[in-house]
N, CA, C and O atoms as a Tripos MOL2 file, in Angstrom:
@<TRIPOS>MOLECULE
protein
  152   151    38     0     0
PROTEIN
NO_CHARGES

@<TRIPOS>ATOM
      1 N         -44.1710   -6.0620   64.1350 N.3       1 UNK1
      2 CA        -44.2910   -6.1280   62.6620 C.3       1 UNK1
      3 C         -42.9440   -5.7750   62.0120 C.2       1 UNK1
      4 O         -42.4060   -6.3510   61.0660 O.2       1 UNK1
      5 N         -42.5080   -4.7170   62.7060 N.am      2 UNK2
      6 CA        -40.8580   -4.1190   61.6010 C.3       2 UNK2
      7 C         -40.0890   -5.5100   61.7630 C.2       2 UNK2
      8 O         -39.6880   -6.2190   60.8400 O.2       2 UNK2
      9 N         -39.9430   -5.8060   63.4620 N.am      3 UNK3
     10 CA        -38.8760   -6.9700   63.7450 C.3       3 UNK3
     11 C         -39.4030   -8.1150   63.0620 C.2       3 UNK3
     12 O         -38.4230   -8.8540   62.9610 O.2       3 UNK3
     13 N         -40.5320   -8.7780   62.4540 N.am      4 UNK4
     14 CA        -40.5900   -9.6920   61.6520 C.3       4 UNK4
     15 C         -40.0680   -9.4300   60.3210 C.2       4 UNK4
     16 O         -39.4840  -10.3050   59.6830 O.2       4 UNK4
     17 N         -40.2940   -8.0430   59.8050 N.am      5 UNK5
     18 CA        -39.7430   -8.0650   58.5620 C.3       5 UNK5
     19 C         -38.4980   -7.7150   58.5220 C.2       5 UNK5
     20 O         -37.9190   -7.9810   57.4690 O.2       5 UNK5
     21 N         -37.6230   -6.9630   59.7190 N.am      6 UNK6
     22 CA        -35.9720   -7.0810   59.6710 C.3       6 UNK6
     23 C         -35.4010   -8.3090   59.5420 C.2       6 UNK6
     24 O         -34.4510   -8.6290   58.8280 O.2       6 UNK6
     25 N         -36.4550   -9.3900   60.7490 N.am      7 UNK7
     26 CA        -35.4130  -10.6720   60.7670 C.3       7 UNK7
     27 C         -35.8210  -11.7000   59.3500 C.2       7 UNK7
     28 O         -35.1560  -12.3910   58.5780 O.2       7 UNK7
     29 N         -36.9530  -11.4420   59.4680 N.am      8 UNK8
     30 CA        -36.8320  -11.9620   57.4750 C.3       8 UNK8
     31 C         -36.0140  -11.7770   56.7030 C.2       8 UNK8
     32 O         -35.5370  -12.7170   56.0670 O.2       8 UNK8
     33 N         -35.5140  -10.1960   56.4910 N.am      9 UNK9
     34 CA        -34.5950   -9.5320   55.6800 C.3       9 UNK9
     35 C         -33.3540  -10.0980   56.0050 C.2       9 UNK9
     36 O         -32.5840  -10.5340   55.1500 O.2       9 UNK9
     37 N         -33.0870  -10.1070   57.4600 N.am     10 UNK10
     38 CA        -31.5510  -10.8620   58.0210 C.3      10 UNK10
     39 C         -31.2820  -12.2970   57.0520 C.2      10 UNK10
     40 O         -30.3520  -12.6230   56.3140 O.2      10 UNK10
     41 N         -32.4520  -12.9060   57.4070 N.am     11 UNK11
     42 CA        -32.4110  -14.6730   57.2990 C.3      11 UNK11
     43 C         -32.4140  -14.7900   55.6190 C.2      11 UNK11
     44 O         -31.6950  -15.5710   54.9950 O.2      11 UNK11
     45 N         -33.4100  -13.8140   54.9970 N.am     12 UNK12
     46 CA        -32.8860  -14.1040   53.2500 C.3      12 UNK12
     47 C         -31.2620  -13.7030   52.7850 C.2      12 UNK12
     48 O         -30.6350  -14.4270   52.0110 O.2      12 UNK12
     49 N         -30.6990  -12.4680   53.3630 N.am     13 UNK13
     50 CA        -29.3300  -12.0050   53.4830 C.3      13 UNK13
     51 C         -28.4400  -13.1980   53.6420 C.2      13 UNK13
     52 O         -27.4540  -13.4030   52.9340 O.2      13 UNK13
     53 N         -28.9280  -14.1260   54.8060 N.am     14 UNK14
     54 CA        -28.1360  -15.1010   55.2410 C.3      14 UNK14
     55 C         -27.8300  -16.0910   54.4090 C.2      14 UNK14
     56 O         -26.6500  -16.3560   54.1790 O.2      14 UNK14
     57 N         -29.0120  -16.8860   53.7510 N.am     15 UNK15
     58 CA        -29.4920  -17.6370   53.1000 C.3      15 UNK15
     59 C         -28.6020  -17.4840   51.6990 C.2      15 UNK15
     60 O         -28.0440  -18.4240   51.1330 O.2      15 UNK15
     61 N         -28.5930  -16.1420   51.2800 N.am     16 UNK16
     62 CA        -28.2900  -15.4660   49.9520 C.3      16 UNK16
     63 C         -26.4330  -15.9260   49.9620 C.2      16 UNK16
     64 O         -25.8680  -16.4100   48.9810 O.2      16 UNK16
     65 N         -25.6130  -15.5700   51.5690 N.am     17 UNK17
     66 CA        -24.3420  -15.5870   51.2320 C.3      17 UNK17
     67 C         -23.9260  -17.0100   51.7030 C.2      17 UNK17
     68 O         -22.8010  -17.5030   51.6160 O.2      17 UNK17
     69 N         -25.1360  -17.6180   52.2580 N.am     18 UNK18
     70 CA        -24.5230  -19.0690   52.3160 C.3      18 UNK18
     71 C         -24.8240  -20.1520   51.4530 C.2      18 UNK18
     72 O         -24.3090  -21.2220   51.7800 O.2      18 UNK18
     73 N         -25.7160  -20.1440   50.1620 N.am     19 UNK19
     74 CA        -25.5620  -20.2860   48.9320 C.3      19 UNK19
     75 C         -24.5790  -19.8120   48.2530 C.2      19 UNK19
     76 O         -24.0730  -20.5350   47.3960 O.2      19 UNK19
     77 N         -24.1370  -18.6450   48.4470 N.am     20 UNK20
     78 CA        -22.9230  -18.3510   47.2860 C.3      20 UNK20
     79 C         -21.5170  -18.7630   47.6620 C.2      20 UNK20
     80 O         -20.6110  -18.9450   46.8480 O.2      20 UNK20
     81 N         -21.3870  -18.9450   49.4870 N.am     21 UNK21
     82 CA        -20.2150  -19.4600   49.6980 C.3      21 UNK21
     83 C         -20.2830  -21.3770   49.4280 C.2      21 UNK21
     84 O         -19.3370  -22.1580   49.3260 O.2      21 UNK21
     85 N         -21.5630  -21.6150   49.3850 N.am     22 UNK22
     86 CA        -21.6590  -23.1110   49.1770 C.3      22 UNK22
     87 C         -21.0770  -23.5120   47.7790 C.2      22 UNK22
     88 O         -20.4020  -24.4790   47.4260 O.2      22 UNK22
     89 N         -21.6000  -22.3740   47.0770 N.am     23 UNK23
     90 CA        -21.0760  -22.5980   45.5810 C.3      23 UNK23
     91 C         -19.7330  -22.2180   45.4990 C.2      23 UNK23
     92 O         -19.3520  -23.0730   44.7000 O.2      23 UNK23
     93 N         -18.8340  -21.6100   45.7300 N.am     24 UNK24
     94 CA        -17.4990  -21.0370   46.2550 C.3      24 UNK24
     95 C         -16.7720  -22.4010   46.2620 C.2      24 UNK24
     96 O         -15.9700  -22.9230   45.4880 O.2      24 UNK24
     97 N         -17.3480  -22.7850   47.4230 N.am     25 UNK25
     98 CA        -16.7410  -23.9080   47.9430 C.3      25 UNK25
     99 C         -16.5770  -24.9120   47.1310 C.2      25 UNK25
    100 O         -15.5160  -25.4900   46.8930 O.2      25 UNK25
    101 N         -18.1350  -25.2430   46.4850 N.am     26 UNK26
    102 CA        -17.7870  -26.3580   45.4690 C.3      26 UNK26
    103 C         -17.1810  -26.0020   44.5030 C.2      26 UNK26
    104 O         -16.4300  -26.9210   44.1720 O.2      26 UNK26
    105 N         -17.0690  -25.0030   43.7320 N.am     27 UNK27
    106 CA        -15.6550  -24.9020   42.6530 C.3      27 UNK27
    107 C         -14.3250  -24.9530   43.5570 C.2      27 UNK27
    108 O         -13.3860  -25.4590   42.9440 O.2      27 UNK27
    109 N         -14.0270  -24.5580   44.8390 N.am     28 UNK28
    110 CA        -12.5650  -24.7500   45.2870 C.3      28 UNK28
    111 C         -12.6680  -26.4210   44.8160 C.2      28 UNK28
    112 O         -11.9670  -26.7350   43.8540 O.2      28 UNK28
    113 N         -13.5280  -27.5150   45.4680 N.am     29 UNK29
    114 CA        -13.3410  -28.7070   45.8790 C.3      29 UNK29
    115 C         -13.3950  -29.4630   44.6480 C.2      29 UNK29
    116 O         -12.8840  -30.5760   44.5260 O.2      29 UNK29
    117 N         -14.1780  -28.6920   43.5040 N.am     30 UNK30
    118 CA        -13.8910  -29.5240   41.7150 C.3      30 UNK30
    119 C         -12.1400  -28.8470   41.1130 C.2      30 UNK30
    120 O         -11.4540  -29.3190   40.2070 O.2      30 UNK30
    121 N         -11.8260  -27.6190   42.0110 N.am     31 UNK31
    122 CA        -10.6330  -27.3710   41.1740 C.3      31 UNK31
    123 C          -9.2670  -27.9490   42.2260 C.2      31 UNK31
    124 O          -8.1100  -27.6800   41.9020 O.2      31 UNK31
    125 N          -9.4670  -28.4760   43.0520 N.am     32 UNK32
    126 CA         -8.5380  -29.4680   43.7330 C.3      32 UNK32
    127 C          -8.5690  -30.6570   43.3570 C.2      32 UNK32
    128 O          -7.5180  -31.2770   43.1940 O.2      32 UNK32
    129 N         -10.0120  -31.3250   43.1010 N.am     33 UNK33
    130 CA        -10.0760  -32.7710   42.6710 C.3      33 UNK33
    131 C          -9.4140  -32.8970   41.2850 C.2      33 UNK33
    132 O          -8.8410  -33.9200   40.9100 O.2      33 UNK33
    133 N          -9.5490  -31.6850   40.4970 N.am     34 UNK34
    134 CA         -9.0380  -31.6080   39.1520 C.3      34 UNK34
    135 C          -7.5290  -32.1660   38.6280 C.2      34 UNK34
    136 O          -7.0100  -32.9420   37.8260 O.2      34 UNK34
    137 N          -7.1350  -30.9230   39.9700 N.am     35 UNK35
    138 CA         -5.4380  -30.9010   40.0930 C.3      35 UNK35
    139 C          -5.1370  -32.1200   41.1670 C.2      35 UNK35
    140 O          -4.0010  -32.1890   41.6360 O.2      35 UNK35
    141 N          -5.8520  -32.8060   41.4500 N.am     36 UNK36
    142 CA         -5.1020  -33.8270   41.9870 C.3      36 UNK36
    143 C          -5.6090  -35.0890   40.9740 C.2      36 UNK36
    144 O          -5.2520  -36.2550   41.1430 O.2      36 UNK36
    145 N          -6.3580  -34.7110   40.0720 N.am     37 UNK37
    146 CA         -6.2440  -35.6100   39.1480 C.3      37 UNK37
    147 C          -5.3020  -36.0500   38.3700 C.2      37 UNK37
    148 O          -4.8920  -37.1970   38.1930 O.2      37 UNK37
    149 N          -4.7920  -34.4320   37.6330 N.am     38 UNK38
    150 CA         -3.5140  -34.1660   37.0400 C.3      38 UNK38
    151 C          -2.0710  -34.8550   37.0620 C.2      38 UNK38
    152 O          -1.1420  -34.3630   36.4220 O.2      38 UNK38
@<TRIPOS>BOND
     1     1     2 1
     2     2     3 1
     3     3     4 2
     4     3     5 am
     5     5     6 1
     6     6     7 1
     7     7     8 2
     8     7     9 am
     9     9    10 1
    10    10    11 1
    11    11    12 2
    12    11    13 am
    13    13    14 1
    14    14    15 1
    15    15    16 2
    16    15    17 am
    17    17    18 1
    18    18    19 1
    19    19    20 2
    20    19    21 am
    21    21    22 1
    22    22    23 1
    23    23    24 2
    24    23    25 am
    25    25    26 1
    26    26    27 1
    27    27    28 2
    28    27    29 am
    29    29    30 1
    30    30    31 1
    31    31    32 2
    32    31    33 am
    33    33    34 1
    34    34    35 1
    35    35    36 2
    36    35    37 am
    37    37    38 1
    38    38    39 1
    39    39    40 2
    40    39    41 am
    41    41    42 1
    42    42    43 1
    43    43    44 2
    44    43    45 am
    45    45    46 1
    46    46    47 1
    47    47    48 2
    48    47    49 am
    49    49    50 1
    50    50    51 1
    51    51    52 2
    52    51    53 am
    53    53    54 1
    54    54    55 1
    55    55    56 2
    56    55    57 am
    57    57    58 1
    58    58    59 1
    59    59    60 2
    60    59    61 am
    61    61    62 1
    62    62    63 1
    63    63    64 2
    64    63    65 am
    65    65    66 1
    66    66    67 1
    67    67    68 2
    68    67    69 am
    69    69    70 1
    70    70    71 1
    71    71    72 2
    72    71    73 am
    73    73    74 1
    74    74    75 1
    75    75    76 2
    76    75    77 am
    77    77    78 1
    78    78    79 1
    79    79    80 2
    80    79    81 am
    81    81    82 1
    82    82    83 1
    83    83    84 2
    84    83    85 am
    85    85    86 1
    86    86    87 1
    87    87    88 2
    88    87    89 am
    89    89    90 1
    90    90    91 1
    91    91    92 2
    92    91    93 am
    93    93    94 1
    94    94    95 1
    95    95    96 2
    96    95    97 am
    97    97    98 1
    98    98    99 1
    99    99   100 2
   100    99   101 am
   101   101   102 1
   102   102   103 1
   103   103   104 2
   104   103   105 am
   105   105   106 1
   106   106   107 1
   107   107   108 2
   108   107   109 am
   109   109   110 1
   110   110   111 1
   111   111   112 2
   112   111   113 am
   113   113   114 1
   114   114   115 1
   115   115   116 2
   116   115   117 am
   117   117   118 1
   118   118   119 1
   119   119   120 2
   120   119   121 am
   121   121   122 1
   122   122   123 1
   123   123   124 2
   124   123   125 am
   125   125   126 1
   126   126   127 1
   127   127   128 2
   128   127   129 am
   129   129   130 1
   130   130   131 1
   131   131   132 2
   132   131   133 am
   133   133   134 1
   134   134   135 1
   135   135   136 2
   136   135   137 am
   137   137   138 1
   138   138   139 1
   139   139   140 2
   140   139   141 am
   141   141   142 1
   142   142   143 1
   143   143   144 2
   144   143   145 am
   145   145   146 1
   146   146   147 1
   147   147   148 2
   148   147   149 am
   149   149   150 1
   150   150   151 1
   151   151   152 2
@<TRIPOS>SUBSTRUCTURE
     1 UNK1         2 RESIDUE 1 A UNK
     2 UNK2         6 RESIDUE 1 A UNK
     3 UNK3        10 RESIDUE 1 A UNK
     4 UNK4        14 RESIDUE 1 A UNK
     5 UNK5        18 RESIDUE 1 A UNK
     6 UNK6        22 RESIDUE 1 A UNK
     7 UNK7        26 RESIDUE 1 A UNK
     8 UNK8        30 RESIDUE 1 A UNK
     9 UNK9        34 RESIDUE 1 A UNK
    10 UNK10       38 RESIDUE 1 A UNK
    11 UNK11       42 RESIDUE 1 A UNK
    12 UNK12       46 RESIDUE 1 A UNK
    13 UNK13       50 RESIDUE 1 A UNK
    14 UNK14       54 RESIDUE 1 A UNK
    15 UNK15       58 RESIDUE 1 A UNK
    16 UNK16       62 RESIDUE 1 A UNK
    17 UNK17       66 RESIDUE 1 A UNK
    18 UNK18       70 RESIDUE 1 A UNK
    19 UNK19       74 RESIDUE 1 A UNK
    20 UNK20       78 RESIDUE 1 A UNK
    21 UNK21       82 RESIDUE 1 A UNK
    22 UNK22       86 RESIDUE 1 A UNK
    23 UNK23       90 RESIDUE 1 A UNK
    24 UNK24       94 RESIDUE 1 A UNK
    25 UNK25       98 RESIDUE 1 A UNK
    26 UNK26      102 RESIDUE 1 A UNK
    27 UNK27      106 RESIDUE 1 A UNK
    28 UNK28      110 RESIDUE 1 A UNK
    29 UNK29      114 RESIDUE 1 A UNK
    30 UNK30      118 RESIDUE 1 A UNK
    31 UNK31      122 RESIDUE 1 A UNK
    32 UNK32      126 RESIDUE 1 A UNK
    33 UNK33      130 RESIDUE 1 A UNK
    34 UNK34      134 RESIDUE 1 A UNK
    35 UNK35      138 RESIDUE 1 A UNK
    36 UNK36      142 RESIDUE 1 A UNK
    37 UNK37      146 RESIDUE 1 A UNK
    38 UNK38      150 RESIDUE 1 A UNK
């Protein structure tokens, strides 16, 4: 029971910073397309 709810806790953690690096990413890749618009 704990180890289902640690690795839950892991996998939303996970989930949480690989959404925010996804979003990261897409502002690097709109502020390059920008400047290579320029």
């Amino acid at each position: 029971m704990n180890n289902c709810i640690i690795s839950k806790q892991i996998y939303f953690n996970f989930n949480k910073a690989a959404a925010l690096f996804e979003k990261k990413t897409k502002v690097k890749i709109v502020v390059v397309q920008w400047f290579a618009g320029i």
